[in-house]
C-alpha positions as CSV (number, residue, x, y, z in Angstrom):
1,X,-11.8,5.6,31.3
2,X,-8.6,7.9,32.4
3,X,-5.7,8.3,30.1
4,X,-3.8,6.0,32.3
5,X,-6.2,3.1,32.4
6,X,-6.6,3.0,28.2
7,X,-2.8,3.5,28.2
8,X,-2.8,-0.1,30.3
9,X,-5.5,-1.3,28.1
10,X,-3.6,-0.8,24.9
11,X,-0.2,-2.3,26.5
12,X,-2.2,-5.2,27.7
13,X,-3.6,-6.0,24.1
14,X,-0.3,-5.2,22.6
15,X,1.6,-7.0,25.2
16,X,-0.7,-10.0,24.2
17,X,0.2,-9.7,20.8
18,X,3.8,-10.0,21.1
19,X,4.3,-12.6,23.3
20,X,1.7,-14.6,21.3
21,X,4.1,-14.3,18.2
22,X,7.6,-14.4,20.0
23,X,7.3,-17.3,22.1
24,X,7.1,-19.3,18.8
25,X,9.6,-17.4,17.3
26,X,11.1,-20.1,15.7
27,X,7.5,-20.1,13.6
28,X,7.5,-16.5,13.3
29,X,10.7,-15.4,13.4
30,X,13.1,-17.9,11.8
31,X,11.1,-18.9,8.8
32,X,11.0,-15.2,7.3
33,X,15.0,-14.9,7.6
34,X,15.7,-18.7,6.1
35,X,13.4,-17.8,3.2
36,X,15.5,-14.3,2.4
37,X,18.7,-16.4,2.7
38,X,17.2,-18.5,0.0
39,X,16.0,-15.5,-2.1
40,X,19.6,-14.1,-2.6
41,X,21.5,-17.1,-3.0
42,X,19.0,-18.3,-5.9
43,X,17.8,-15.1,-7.4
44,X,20.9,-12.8,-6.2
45,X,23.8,-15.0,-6.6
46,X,22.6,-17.6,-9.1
47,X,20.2,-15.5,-11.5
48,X,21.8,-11.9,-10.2
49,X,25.1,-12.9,-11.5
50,X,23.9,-13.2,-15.2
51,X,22.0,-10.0,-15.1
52,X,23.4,-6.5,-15.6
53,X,23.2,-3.5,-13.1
54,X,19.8,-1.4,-12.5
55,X,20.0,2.3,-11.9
56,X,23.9,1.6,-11.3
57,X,23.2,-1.2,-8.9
58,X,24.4,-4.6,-8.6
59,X,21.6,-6.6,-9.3
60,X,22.0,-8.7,-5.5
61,X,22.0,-4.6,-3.9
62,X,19.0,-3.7,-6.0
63,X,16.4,-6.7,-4.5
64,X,17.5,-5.8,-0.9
65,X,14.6,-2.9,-0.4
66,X,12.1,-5.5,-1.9
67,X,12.7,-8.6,0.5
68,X,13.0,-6.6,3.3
69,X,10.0,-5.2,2.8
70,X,8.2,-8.0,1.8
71,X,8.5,-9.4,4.8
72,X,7.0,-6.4,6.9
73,X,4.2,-6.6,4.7
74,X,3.6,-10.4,5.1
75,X,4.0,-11.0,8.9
76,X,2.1,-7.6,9.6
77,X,-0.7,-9.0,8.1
78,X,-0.5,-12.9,8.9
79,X,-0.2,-11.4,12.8
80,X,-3.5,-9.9,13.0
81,X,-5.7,-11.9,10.8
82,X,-4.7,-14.8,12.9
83,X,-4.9,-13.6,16.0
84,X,-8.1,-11.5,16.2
85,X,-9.8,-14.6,14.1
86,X,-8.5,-16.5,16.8
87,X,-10.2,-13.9,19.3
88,X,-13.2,-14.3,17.7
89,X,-13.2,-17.9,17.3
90,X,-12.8,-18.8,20.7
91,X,-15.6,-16.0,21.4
92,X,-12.6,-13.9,24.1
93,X,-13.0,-11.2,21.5
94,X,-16.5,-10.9,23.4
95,X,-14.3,-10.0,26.7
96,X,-12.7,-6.8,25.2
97,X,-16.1,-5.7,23.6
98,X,-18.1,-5.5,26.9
99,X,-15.1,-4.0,28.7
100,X,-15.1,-0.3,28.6
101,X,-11.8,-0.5,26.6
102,X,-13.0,2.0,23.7
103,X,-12.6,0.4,19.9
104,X,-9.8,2.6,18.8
105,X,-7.7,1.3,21.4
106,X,-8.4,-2.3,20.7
107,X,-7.5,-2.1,16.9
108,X,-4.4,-0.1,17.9
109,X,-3.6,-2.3,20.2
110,X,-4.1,-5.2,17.6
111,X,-2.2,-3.6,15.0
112,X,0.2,-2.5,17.4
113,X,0.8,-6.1,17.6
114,X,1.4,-6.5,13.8
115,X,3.6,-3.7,13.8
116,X,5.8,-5.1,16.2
117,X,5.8,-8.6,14.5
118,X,6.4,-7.0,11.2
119,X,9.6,-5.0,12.4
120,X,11.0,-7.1,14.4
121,X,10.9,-9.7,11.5
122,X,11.8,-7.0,9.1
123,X,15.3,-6.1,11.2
124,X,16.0,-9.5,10.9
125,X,15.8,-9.7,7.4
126,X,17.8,-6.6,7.1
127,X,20.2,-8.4,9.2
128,X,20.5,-11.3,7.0
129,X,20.8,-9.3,3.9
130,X,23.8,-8.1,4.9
131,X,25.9,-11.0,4.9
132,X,25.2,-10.7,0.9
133,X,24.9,-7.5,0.3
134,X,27.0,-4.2,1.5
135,X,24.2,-1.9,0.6
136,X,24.6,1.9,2.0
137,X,21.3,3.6,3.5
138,X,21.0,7.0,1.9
139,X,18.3,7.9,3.5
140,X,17.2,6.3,7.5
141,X,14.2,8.5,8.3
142,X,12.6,7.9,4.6
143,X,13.6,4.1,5.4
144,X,11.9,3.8,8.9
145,X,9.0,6.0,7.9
146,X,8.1,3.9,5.3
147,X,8.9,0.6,7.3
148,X,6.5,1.5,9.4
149,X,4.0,2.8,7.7
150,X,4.1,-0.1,5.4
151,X,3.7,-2.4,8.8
152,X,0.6,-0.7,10.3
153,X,-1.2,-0.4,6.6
154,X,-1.1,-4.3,6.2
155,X,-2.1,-4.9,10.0
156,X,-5.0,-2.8,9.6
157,X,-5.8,-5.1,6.3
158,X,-5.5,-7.7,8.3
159,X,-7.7,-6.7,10.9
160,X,-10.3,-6.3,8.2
161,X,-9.7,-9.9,6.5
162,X,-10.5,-11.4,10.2
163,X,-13.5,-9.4,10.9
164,X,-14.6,-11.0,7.5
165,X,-13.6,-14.1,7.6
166,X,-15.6,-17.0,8.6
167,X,-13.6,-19.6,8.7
168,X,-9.6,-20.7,9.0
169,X,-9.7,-20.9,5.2
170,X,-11.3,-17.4,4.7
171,X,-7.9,-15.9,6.4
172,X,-5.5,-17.2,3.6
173,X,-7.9,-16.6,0.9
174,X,-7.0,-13.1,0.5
175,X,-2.9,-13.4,1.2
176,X,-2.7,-16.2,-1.4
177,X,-4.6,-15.3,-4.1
178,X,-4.5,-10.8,-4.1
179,X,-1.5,-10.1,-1.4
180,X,1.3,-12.3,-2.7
181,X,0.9,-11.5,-6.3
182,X,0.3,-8.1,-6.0
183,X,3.6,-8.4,-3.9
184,X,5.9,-10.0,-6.2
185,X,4.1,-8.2,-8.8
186,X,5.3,-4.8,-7.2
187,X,8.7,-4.1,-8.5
188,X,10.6,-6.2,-5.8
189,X,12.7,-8.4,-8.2
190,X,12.7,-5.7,-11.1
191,X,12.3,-1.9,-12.1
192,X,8.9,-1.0,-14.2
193,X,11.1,1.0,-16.7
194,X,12.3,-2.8,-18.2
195,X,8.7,-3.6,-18.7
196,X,6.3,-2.8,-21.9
197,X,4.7,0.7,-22.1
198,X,1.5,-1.0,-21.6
199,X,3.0,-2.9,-18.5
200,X,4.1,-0.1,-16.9
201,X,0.6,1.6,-17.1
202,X,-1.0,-1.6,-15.6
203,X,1.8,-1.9,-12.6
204,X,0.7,1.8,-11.3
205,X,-2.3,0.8,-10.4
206,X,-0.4,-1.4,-8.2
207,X,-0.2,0.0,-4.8
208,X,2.5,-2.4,-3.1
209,X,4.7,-1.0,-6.2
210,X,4.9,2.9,-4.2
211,X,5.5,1.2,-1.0
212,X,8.3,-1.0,-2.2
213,X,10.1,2.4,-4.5
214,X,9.9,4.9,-1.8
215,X,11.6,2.2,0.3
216,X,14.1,1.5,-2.1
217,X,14.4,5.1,-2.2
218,X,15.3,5.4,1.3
219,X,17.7,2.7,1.3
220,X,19.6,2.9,-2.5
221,X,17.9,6.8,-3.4
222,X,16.6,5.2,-6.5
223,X,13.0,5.2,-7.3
224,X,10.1,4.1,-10.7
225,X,7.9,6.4,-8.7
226,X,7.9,9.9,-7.4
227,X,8.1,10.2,-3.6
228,X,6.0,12.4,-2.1
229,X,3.0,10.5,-4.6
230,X,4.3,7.0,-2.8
231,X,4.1,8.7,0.7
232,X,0.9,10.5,-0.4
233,X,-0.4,7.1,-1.0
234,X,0.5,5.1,2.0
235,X,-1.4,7.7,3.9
236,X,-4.5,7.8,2.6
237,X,-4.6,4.1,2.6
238,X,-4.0,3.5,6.0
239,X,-6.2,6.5,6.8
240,X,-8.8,4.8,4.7
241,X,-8.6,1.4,5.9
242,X,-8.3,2.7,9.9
243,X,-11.8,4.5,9.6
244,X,-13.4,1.4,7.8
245,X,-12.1,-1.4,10.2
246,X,-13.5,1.3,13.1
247,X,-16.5,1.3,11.0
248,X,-16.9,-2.6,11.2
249,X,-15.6,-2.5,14.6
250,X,-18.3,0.0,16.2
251,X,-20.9,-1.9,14.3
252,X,-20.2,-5.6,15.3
253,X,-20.2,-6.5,11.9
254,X,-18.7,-10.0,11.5
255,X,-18.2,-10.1,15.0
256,X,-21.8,-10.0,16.8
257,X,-24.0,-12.9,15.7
C-alpha cells in the first residue's frame, strides 16, 4: 500500500469510530458530564466543605485533575473494547484482516477512535468543572501531554480486553472489578501523604496514581509523585501494551477460530 492509501485506511477506521460514539452522544457524551456534576456537588460541596485545604488547595480545586481524568481513562477504554468486540462479534473484523490494511494501522486506527472519545468527553468534563471550580492551569503542555497519553494507554488496554474476551460479559469483567478500583484507588479524591506509611508503599504500585499526579501537576503544579518517573511510566506502558496487542494482532489470537 502507498502512504496515501494507509493514510485513508486509518481515517476510514477512525472515522468509524467516531461517528459510532457521537451519534449517540447523549450515551456517550452526556452521561460522563452529569456524573462529574454529581461528584462535586456531593463530594466537593457537601463533603469538600467540611474538609481542610491540600497542598494549599481548596478541597473542590484539588479533585478537579482526578475527575477529569477519570473520565479519559474510562471512555478511552469502554470505546474500544466495545467496538472491536463488536467487530469481532459480528465477524466484520474478518473484512479489515483480509484487506491489505497492515495491523498497526488498524489498532491505531481503533485506538485512534478511543482517543477521540476519551478527549472529547474529557473537554467536556473540564467544561463542567468549571462552573464549580476556578482552578488556574499552570502548566497546558504537561496537561495535554498527559491527557493524551493517558487516552491512548487505556484504548490500547482496551483493545487487548476485546481480543480476549469472549463474550459481552468478558468486556466489563476487567473495568469493574481491576480498572475502577484501581481508579478511585489512585489519588483522585485524596493525596497519598494523608495515608499510613504502609499505605502509601502499597498505592505506588498503583499505576493510575502517576497518571492522575503528573496531571494534577499540570493543572494545580502539585504532585505525591515525581514527574519525569510519572511520564517515564506512561511511556513504557503504552509502549508495552502497543507491541503486545500487535503481538495478538499479527497472530490472530482471539480473533481467528
Amino acid at each position: 500500500m502507498t502512504f496515501n492509501q494507509k493514510l485513508n485506511a486509518f481515517r476510514t477506521i477512525l472515522t468509524k469510530e467516531f461517528l459510532r460514539f457521537i451519534r449517540i452522544w447523549v450515551q456517550t457524551v452526556l452521561p460522563p458530564a452529569i456524573t462529574t456534576a454529581l461528584y462535586f456537588v456531593i463530594f466537593g460541596e457537601l463533603i469538600g466543605s467540611q474538609i481542610s485545604d491540600i497542598d494549599g488547595y481548596k478541597y473542590m480545586d484539588y479533585i478537579v485533575p482526578g475527575l477529569i481524568l477519570m473520565s479519559v481513562i474510562t471512555n478511552s477504554y469502554a470505546n474500544v473494547v466495545s467496538s472491536f468486540y463488536s467487530a469481532k462479534f459480528q465477524k466484520s473484523i474478518e473484512e479489515l484482516l483480509v484487506s491489505p490494511v497492515p495491523n498497526y494501522l488498524i489498532l491505531g486506527g481503533y485506538v485512534a477512535g478511543g482517543v477521540a472519545r476519551g478527549l472529547i468527553v474529557g473537554l467536556v468534563v473540564t467544561l463542567v468543572a468549571m462552573f464549580f471550580s476556578n482552578f488556574q492551569i499552570h502548566s497546558i503542555g504537561i496537561t495535554l501531554l498527559v491527557f493524551l497519553m493517558t487516552a491512548i494507554l487505556f484504548s490500547i488496554a482496551g483493545f487487548i480486553n476485546a481480543v480476549y474476551a469472549n463474550s459481552f460479559d468478558d468486556i466489563s469483567i476487567i473495568p469493574t472489578f481491576v480498572l475502577t478500583p484501581l481508579t478511585y484507588l489512585g489519588g483522585i479524591f485524596y493525596s497519598i501523604e494523608m495515608l499510613p506509611a504502609f499505605w502509601q508503599k502499597i498505592s505506588l504500585i498503583n499505576p493510575i496514581l502517576y497518571m492522575i499526579n503528573s496531571f494534577r501537576y499540570g493543572l494545580l503544579g502539585i504532585s505525591d509523585t515525581d514527574l519525569l518517573t510519572a511520564l517515564s511510566i506512561i511511556v513504557i506502558f503504552i509502549v508495552s501494551l502497543f507491541s503486545f496487542a500487535l503481538y495478538l494482532l499479527n497472530n490472530g489470537i482471539g480473533i481467528k477460530q
